[in-house]
C-alpha positions in Angstrom: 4.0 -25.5 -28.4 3.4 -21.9 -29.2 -0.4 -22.3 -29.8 -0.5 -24.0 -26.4 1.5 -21.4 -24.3 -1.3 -18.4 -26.4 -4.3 -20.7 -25.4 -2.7 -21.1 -21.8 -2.3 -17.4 -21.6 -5.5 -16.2 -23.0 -7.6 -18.9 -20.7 -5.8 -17.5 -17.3 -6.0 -14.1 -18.8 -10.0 -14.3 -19.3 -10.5 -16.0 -16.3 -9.0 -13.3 -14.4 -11.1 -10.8 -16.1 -14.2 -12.5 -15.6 -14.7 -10.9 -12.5 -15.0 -7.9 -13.7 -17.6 -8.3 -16.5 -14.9 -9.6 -19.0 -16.7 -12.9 -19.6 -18.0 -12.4 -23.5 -15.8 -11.7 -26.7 -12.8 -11.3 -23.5 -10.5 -8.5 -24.1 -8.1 -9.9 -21.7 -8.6 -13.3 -23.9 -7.8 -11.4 -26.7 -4.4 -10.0 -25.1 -3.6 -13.7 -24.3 -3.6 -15.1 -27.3 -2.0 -12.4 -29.4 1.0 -11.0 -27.0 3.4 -13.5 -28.5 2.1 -13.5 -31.8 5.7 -11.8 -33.1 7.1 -15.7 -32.4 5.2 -16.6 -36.0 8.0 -15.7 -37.8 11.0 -17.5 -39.5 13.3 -14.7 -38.4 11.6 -16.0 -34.5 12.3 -19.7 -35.4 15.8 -19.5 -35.9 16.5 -17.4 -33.0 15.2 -20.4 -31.0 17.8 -22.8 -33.5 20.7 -20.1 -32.0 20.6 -17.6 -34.5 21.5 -14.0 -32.2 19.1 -12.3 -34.3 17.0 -9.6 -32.4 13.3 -10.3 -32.8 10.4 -8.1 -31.6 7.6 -10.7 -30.7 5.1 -8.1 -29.5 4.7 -5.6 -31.9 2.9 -7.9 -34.4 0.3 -8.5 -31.9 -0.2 -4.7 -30.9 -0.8 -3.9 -34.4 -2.8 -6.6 -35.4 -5.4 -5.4 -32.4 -5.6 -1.7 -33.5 -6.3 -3.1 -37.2 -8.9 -5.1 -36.2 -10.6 -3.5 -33.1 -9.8 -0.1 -33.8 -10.4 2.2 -30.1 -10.8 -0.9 -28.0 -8.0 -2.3 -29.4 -5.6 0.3 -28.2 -6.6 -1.0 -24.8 -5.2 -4.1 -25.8 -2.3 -2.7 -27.9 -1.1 -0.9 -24.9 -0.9 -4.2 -23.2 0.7 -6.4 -25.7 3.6 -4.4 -26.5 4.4 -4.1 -22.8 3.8 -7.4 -21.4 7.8 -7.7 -20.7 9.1 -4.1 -20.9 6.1 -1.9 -19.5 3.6 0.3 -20.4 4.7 2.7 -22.5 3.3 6.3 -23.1 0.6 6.6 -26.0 2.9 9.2 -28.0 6.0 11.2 -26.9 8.1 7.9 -24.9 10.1 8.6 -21.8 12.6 5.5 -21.5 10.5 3.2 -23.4 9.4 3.9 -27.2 5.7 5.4 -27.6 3.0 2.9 -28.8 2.6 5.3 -31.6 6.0 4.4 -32.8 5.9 0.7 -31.7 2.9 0.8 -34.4 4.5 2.4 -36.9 8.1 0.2 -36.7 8.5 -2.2 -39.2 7.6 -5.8 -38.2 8.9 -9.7 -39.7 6.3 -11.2 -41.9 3.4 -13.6 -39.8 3.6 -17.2 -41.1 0.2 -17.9 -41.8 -0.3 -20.6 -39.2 -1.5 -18.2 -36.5 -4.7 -18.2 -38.5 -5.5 -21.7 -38.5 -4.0 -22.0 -34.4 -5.8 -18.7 -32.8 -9.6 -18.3 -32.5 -9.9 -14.6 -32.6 -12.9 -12.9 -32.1 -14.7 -10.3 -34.9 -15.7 -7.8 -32.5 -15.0 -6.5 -28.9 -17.4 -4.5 -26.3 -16.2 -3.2 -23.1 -17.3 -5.7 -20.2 -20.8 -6.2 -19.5 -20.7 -4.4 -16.2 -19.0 -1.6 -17.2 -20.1 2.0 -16.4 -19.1 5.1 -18.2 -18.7 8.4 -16.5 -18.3 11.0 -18.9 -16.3 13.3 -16.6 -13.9 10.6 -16.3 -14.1 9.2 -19.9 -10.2 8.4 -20.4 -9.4 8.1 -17.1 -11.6 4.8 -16.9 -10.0 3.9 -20.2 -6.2 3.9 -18.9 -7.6 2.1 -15.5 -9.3 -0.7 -18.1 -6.0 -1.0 -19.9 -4.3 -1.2 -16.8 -6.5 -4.1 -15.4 -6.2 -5.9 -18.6 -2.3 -5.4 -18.4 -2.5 -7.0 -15.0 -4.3 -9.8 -16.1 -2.3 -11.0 -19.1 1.1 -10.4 -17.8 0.1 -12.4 -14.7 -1.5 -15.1 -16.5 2.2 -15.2 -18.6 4.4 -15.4 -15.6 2.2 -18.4 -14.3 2.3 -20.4 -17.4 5.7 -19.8 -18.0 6.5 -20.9 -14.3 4.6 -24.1 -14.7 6.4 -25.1 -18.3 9.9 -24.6 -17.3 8.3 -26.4 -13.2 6.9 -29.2 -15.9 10.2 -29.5 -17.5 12.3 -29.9 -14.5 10.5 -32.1 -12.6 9.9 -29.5 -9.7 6.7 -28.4 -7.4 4.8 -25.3 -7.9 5.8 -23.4 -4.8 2.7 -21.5 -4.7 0.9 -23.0 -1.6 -2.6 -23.8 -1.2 -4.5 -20.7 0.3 -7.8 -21.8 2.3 -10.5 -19.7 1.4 -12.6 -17.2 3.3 -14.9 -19.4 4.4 -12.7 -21.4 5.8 -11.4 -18.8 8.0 -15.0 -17.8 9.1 -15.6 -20.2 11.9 -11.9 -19.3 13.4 -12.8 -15.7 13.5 -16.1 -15.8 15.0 -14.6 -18.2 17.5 -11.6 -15.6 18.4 -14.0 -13.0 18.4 -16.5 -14.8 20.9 -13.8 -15.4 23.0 -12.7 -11.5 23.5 -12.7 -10.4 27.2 -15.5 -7.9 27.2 -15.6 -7.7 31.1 -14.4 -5.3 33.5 -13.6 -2.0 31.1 -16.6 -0.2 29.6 -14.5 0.5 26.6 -15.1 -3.1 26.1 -19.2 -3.2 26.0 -18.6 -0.1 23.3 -16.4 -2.2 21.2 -18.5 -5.1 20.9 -21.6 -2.8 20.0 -19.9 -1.4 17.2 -18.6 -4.9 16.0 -21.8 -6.2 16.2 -23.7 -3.4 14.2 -20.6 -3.5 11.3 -21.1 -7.2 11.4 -25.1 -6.9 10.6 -24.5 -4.4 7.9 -22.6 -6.9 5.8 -25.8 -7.8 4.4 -25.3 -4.3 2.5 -24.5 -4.2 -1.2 -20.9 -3.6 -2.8 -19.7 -0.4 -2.9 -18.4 2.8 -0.7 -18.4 2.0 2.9 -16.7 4.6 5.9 -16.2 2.7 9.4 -16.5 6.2 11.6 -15.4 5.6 15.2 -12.9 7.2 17.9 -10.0 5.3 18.2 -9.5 2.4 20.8 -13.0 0.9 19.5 -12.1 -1.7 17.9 -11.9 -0.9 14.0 -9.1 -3.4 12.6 -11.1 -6.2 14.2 -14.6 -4.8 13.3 -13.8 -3.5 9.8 -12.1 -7.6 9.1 -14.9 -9.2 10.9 -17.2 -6.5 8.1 -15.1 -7.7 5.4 -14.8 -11.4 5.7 -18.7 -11.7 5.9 -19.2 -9.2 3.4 -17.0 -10.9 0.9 -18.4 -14.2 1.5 -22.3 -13.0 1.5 -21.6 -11.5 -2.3 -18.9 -13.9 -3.3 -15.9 -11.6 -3.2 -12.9 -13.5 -3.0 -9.8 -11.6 -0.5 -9.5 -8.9 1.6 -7.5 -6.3 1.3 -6.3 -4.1 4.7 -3.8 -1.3 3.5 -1.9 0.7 6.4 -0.6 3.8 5.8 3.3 4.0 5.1 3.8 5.4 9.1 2.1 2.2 10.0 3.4 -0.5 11.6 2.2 -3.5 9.1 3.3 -7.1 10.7 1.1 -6.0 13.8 -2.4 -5.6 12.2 -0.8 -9.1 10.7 -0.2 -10.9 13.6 -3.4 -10.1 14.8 -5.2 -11.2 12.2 -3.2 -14.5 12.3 -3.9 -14.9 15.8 -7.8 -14.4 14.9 -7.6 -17.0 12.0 -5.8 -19.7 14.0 -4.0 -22.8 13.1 -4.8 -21.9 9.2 -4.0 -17.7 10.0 -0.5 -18.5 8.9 -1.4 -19.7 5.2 -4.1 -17.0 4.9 -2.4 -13.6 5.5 0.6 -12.3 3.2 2.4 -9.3 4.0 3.5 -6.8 1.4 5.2 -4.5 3.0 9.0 -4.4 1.5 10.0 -2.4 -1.5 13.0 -5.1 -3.0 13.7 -3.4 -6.4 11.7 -5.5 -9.0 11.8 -5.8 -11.9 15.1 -4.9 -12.7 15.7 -6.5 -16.1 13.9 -5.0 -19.4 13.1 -8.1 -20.8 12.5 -10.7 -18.2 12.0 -14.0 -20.0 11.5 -17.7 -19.5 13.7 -18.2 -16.4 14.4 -14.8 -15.5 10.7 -14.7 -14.3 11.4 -17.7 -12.0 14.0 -15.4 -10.3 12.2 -12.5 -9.3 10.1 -12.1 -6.0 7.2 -10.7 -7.4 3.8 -11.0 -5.7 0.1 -11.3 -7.6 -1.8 -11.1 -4.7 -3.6 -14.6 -4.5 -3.6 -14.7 -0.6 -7.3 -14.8 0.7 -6.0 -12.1 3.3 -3.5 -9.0 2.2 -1.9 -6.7 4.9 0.0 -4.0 2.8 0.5 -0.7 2.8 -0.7 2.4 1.4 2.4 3.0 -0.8 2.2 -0.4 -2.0 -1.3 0.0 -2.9 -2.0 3.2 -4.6 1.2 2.8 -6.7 0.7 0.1 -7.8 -3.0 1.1 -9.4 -0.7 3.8 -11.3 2.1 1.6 -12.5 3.5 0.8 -15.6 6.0 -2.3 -14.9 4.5 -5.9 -14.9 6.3 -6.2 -11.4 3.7 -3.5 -10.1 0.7 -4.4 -12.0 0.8 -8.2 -12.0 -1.5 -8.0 -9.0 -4.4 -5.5 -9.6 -6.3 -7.8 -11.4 -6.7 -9.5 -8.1 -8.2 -6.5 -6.6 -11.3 -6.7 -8.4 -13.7 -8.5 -6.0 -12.5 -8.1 -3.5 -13.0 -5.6 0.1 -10.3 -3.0 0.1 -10.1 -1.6 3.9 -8.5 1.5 3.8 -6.9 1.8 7.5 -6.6 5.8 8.4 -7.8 7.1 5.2 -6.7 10.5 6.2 -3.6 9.7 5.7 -3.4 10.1 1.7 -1.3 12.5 0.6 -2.3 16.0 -0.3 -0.9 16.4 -3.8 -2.0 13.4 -5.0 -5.7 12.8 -3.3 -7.7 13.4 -6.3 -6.0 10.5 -8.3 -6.2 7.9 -5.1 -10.0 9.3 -4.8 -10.6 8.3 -8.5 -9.3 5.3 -8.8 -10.8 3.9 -5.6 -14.3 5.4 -7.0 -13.4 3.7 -10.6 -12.8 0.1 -8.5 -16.2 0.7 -6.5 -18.1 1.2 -9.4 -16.5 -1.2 -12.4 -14.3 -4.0 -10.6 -16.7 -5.4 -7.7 -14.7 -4.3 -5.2 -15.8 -2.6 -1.6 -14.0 -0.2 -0.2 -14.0 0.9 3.5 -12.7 4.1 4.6 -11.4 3.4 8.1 -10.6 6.0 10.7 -11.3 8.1 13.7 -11.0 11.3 11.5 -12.9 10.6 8.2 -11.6 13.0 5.7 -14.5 14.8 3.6 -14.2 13.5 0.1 -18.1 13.6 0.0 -19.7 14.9 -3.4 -22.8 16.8 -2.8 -25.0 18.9 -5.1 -24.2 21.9 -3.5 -20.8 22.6 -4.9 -19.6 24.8 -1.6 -20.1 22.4 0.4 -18.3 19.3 -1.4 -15.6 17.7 -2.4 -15.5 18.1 -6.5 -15.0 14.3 -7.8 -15.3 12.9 -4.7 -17.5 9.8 -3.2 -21.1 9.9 -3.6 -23.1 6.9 -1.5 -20.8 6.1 1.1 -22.9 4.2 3.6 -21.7 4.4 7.0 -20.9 1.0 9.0 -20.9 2.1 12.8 -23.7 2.9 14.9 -24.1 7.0 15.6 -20.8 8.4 15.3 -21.6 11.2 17.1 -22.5 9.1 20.3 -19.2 7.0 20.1 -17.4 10.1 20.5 -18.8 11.2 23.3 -18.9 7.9 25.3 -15.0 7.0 24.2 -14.0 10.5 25.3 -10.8 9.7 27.5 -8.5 12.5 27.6 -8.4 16.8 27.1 -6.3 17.7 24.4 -4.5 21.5 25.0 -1.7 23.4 23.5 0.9 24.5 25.6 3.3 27.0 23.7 6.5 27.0 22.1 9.1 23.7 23.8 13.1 24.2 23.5 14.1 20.7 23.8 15.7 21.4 27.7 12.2 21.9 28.5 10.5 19.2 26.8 13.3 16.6 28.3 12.5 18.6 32.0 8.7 17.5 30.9 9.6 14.1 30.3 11.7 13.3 33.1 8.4 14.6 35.6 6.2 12.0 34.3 6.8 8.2 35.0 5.2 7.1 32.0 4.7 9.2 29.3 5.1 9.4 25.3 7.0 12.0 23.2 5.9 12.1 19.5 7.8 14.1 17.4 7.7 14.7 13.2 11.2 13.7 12.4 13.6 10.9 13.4 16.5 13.4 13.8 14.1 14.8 16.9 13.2 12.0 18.1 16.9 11.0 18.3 17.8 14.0 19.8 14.9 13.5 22.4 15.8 10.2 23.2 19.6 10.8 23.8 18.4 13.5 26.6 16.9 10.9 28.4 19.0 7.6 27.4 20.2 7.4 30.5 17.2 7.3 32.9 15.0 4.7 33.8 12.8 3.0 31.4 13.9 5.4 28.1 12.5 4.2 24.6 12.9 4.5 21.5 11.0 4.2 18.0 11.5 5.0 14.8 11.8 3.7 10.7 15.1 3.8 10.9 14.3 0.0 13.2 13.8 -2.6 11.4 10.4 -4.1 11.9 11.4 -6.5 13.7 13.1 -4.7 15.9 10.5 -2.5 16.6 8.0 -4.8 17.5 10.7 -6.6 19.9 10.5 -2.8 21.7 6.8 -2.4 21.4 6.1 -6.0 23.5 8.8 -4.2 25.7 7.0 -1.3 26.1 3.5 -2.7 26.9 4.9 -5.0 29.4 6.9 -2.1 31.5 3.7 -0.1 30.7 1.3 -3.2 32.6 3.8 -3.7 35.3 3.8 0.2 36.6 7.5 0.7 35.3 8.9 3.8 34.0 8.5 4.2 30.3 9.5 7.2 28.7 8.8 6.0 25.2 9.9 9.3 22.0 8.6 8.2 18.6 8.4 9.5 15.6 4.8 9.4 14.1 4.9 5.3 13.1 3.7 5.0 16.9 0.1 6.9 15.7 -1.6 4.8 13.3 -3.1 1.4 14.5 -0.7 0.9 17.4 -1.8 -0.7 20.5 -0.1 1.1 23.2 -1.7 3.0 26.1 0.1 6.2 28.1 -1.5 8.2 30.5 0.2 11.4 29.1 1.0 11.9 25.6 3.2 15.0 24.3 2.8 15.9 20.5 4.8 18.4 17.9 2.2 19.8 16.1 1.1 18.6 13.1 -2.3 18.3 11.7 -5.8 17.3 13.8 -5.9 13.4 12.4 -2.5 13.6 13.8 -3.2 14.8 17.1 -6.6 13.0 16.9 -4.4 9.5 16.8 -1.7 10.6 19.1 -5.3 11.0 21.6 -5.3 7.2 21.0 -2.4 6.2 22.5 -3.5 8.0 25.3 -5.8 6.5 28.2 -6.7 3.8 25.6 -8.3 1.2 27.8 -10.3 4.4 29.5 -8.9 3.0 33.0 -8.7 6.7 34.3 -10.5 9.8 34.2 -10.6 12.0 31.0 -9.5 14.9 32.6 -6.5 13.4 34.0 -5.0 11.9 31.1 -3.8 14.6 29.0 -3.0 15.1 25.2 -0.5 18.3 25.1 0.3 19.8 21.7 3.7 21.9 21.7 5.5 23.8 18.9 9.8 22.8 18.8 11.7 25.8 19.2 14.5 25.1 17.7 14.4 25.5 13.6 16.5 22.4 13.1 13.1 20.0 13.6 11.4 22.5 11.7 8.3 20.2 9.5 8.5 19.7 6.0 6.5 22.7 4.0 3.3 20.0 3.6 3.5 19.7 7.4 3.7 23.0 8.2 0.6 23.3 5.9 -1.2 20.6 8.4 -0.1 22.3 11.4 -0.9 25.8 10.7 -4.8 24.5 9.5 -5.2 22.5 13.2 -4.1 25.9 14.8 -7.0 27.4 13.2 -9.1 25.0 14.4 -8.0 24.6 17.7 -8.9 28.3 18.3 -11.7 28.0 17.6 -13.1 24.6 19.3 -12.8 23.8 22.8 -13.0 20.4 22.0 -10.3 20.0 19.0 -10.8 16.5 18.6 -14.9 16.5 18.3 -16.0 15.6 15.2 -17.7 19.1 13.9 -13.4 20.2 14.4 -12.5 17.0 12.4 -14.9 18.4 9.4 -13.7 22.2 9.7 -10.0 21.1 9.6 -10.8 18.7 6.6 -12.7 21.5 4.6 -10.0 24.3 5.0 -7.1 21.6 4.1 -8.9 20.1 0.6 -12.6 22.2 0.0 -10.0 25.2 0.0 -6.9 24.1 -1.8 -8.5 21.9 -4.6 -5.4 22.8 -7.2 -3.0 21.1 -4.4 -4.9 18.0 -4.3 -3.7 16.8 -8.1 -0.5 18.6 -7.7 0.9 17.2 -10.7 -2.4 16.9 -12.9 -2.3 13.8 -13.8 -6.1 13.6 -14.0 -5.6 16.3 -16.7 -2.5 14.6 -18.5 -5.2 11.6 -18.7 -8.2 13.7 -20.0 -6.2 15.6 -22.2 -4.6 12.3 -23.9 -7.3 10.7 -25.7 -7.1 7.2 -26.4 -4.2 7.0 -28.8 -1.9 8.7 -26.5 -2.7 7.7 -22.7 0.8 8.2 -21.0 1.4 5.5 -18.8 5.0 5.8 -18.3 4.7 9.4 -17.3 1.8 8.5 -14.5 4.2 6.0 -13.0 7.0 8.2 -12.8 5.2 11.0 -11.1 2.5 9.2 -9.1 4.7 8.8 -5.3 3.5 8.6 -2.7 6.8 9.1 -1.2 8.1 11.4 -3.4 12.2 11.5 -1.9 13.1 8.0 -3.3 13.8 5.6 -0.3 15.9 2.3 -0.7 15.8 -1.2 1.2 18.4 -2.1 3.2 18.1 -5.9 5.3 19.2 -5.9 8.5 20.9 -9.0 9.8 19.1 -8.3 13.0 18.7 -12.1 14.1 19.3 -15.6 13.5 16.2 -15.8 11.4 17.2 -13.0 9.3 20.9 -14.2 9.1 19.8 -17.4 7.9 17.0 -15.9 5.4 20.2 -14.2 3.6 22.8 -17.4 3.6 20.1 -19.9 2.0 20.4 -16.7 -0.7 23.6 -18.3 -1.5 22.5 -21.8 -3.1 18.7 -20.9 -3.5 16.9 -21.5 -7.0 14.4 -19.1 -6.6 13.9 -16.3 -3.8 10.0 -15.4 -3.4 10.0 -17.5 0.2 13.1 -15.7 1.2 11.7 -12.2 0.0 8.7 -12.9 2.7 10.8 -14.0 5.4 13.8 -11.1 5.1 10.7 -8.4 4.9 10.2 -7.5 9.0 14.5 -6.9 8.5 13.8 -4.0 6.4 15.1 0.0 6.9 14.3 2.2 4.1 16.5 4.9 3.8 17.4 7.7 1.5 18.5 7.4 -1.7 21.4 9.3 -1.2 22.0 7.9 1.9 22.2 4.8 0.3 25.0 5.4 -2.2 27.0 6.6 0.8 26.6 3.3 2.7 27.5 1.4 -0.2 30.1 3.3 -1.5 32.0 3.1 2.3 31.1 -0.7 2.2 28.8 -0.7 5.1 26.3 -2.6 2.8 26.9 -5.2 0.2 24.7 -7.0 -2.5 24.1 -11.1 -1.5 24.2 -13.0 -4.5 23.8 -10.6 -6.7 24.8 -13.0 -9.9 21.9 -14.5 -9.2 19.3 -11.8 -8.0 21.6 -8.9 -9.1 20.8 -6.2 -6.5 17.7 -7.1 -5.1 19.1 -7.9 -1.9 21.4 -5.4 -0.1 22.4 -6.0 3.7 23.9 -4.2 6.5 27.5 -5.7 6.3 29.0 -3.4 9.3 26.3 -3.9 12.2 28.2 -1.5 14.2 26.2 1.0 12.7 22.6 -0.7 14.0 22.3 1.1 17.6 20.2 -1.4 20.3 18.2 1.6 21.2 17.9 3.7 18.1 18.1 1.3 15.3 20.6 2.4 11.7 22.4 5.5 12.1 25.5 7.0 10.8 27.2 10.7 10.9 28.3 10.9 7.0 27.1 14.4 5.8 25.3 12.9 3.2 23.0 11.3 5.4 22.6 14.2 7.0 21.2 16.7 4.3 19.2 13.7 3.4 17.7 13.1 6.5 15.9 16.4 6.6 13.5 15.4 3.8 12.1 12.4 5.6 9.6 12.4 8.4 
């Protein structure tokens, strides 16, 4: 039985890696049929007889790897001794014991059965594809070992599911996915069938569709989509994508949104485009449910948790999801990379990566482009430069090198989708900005806080067509507002709409005026998008107008402020803020200029400095965020739907079906914030002898405003408050 479940593992585990180059003398194979190889012990044997004696089963493996395969086999070492509890830091542990000291424990004699059960190989070589850049030597190493992680522990869970499935009689509920070329002929269909009649904007959006289309031919690797927004990217860069993948025999697609991003819209879309089949296509992974909560998971346990590998031919998810996940150290986490490889990674607004950590998320997409098959598409109206060029003043210093663009002469696009003046208009007490609001019919107010936008809002609550939008909605929720919006929007209505920046990236929404708090050019660039979007009326009567807030309370964050302060710069010196020579100069002061802020916390120096032996995977988890004030999930029983999701909690076996449905009912809020709620009783755990705290709901609704979404007046939520934007 135990030979079977190693053979099992190692077979899933080295098919998972054969996509990237693992295919001879497999290291994942290897990881397979060796991370268990602690249960060839008597002390093992009568643990399973009820004996309560303690027994590491993982050790023995590590070990035996490092013996055999010395370098490489730390890869694998790494991997075995964390398949349940994580990866652990090379020396010096944080929460978990080093893999130094997991190698120098004492371990229970092997029975010498293994030997006669296992096949293991003499010799290991890094995968035939593999290519070393010497600049980057150990990063590439801890992203290997990472990938390999990935693939055993996933390759676990799924045999481990099906034996206990077997045992009971039950059904995988893993659903049959159709594959990309299935989906093909639905696309193409939906996209024959857009209106391209009667707006000019339209004509431009099926030229640059058609010219991304034709360059799927091209050859994996670094790809930017460059064009203004309102032309037509999501669909362009999927259409891209889903012929690419199928013309070089990737398998999924990958479209990750920013974290300010509304997620189940570019979803629904691409359901609608897909069809009858879109709904078994495209998974969402968009909630942050705490995973992974025990430090052993075992056998059943692993039945329990809601944890997603990523086999979906089409993922929506977001940029927190993503880029975390690549730096992880818990199975939860990691369990999908593997399915990264080969695949085409669209990353929607990549301007939007964080400062302090943009060196990291630039390697590790580079390190997927170049060893793990996979395309990546850098999508946006305001491509950052994270171009690599000879001359070292004039380039970003590990950046991209061979980024081929997609659209046809971004320049041109530009200048032919240019549908509104952009100007700054001063310092805006809030009396005055309300007084703005209340002259226009239809207008939209975005602001850099929620606390703002609040404010704003309740200024204007009371007159005709007021709107609100913000995080603190539930998804659902917000998209209930949005289809409100749009319609009083069509119909002539007054629509006063104040947002906080969530409105910005991807959303299709069109104003004829748009008021923005300053903040940095992509910012104001994508606020531009939301105005005069369909290009129904002149530019120069659809206006984008920039303001400072005078009062100190909505005051941006210091990284903001940093943002802000570079676009004023720039705007002085452009008449045309938004053209695309401003885009670069704003770009090169924020990163050419502050290169120490971009790898705030050096973690490409903690890696380089580690050597093999001691890569410290615990410590790049804990200080890789993306989101660096820690935000918790709380469900809002918003509907039926939602109140239903959480009742079938109460007798369910396992909850990954639940865990989809209950994610558009999600508010993150701060931690802090958090223990307040729960400690008043305003939210409560649902079944939490079953899924311990994995599921936490609003319990008191009369704290979930129509308008305005979760909001309370406890002090604590308060000081909180003023970290998130």
């Amino acid at each position: 039985m135990l030979s079977e479940h190693l053979s099992e593992v190692g077979r899933l585990a080295k098919k998972f890696a054969s996509v990237f180059g693992c295919d001879v003398e497999n290291l994942a194979e290897v990881s397979g049929l060796l991370h268990d190889l602690g249960k060839y012990t008597d002390e093992f044997q009568r643990r399973l007889t009820g004996d309560s004696l303690r027994v590491d089963h993982a050790t023995a493996g590590a070990k035996l790897v490092v013996e055999r395969y010395q370098s490489l086999g730390y890869l694998l070492a790494y991997a075995i001794a964390g398949h349940h509890a994580g990866l652990a830091n090379g020396v010096n542990g944080v929460n978990r014991t080093s893999l130094e000291d997991r190698l120098k424990s004492e371990t229970y004699r092997l029975s010498e059965a293994w030997r006669s059960e296992l096949n293991i190989p003499k010799q290991l070589s890094l995968p035939s594809r593999f290519h070393a850049r010497h600049d980057r030597n150990f990063f590439q190493m801890a992203f290997l070992t990472r990938m390999l992680f990935s693939c055993l522990v996933d390759a676990d869970f799924l045999d481990t599911e099906a034996f206990y499935l077997q045992a009971e009689g039950g059904e995988s509920p893993r659903g049959e996915y159709p594959s990309l070329a299935d989906l093909k002929p639905a696309l193409d269909s939906f996209l024959r069938g857009l209106n391209d009649k009667g707006k000019p904007v339209n004509w431009r959006r099926r030229e640059i569709l058609q010219t991304v289309r034709r360059n799927a031919e091209l050859d994996p690797g670094l790809f930017s989509l460059t064009a203004p927004t309102g032309g037509g990217k999501t669909l362009a860069s999927l259409a891209f994508a889903l012929d690419h993948a199928l013309m070089h025999k990737l398998e999924r697609v990958i479209y990750v949104i920013p974290f300010t991003s509304i997620v189940e819209q570019n979803a629904a879309v691409f359901r609608q485009a897909f069809g009858e089949r879109g709904e078994y296509a495209v998974l969402e992974h968009h909630s942050a449910f705490i995973e992974d909560r025990s430090k052993d998971p075992e056998a059943r346990e692993k039945l329990k948790l809601a944890m997603e590998n990523w086999e979906a031919p089409i993922i929506v998810t977001t940029a927190v999801q993503f880029f975390e996940s690549l730096f992880a150290d818990r199975p939860s986490r990691c369990r999908k990379l593997h399915n990264i490889a080969n695949s085409v990674v669209i990353l929607d607004e990549a301007q939007t990566l964080p400062l302090k950590l943009l060196k990291p998320c630039v390697a590790a997409l580079d390190e997927l482009a170049l060893n793990y098959r996979t395309s990546i598409v850098l999508c946006t109206a305001t491509q950052p430069a994270l171009h690599e060029r000879d001359n070292v003043e004039d380039s970003f210093v590990g950046g991209f090198r061979n980024v081929r663009e997609l659209a046809p002469n971004p320049e041109q696009l530009y200048r032919e989708f240019k549908r509104v003046s952009v100007r700054h208009i001063g310092v805006l007490d809030d009396e005055t900005l309300t007084d703005i609001l209340l002259e226009r019919a239809q207008v939209l107010c975005i602001v850099n806080n929620r606390r703002h936008a609040k404010a704003v809002f309740e200024s204007i609550r009371s007159e005709p067509g007021a709107r609100h939008l913000s995080t603190l909605m539930c998804a659902k929720h917000r998209s209930q507002m949005l289809a409100q919006i749009r319609e009083d929007l069509k119909q002539g209505r007054p629509c006063r709409l104040v947002s906080t920046s969530l409105i910005e990236a991807g959303v299709d929404i069109d104003f004829p005026t748009v008021l923005r708090a300053e903040a940095g050019l992509d910012s104001i660039a994508q606020a531009a998008g939301r105005c005069n979007r369909e290009g129904m009326l002149p530019a120069d009567e659809c206006e984008v107008l920039v303001f400072n807030p005078a009062n100190e309370d909505w005051a941006p964050p210091v990284e903001l402020e940093q943002f802000a302060s570079v676009s004023r710069g720039v705007m002085r010196h452009h008449p045309d803020p938004l053209s695309l020579a401003a885009i670069e100069e704003y770009f090169q002061h924020l990163y050419w200029r502050k290169e120490k802020e971009l790898d705030a916390y050096d973690l490409l120096g903690l890696i380089a400095s580690a050597r093999i032996t001691g890569l410290p995977f615990e410590t790049l988890s804990s200080k890789f965020r993306l989101i660096e004030s820690r935000q918790m999930p709380v469900i809002i029983p918003f509907d039926d739907i939602a109140r239903k999701a959480l009742g079938a909690l109460d007798y369910a076996e396992g909850c990954v079906g639940i865990s989809r449905c209950l994610q558009p009912y999600i508010v993150q809020i701060p931690q802090t914030a958090y223990q307040a709620l729960f400690d008043a009783g305003a939210i409560v755990v649902k079944a939490e002898e079953r899924f311990e705290q994995q599921f936490v709901y609003l319990a008191n609704m009369d704290l979930y405003d129509e308008e305005c979404g979760l909001s309370w007046d406890n002090p604590t939520f308060i000081r909180a408050e003023k970290l998130v934007w």
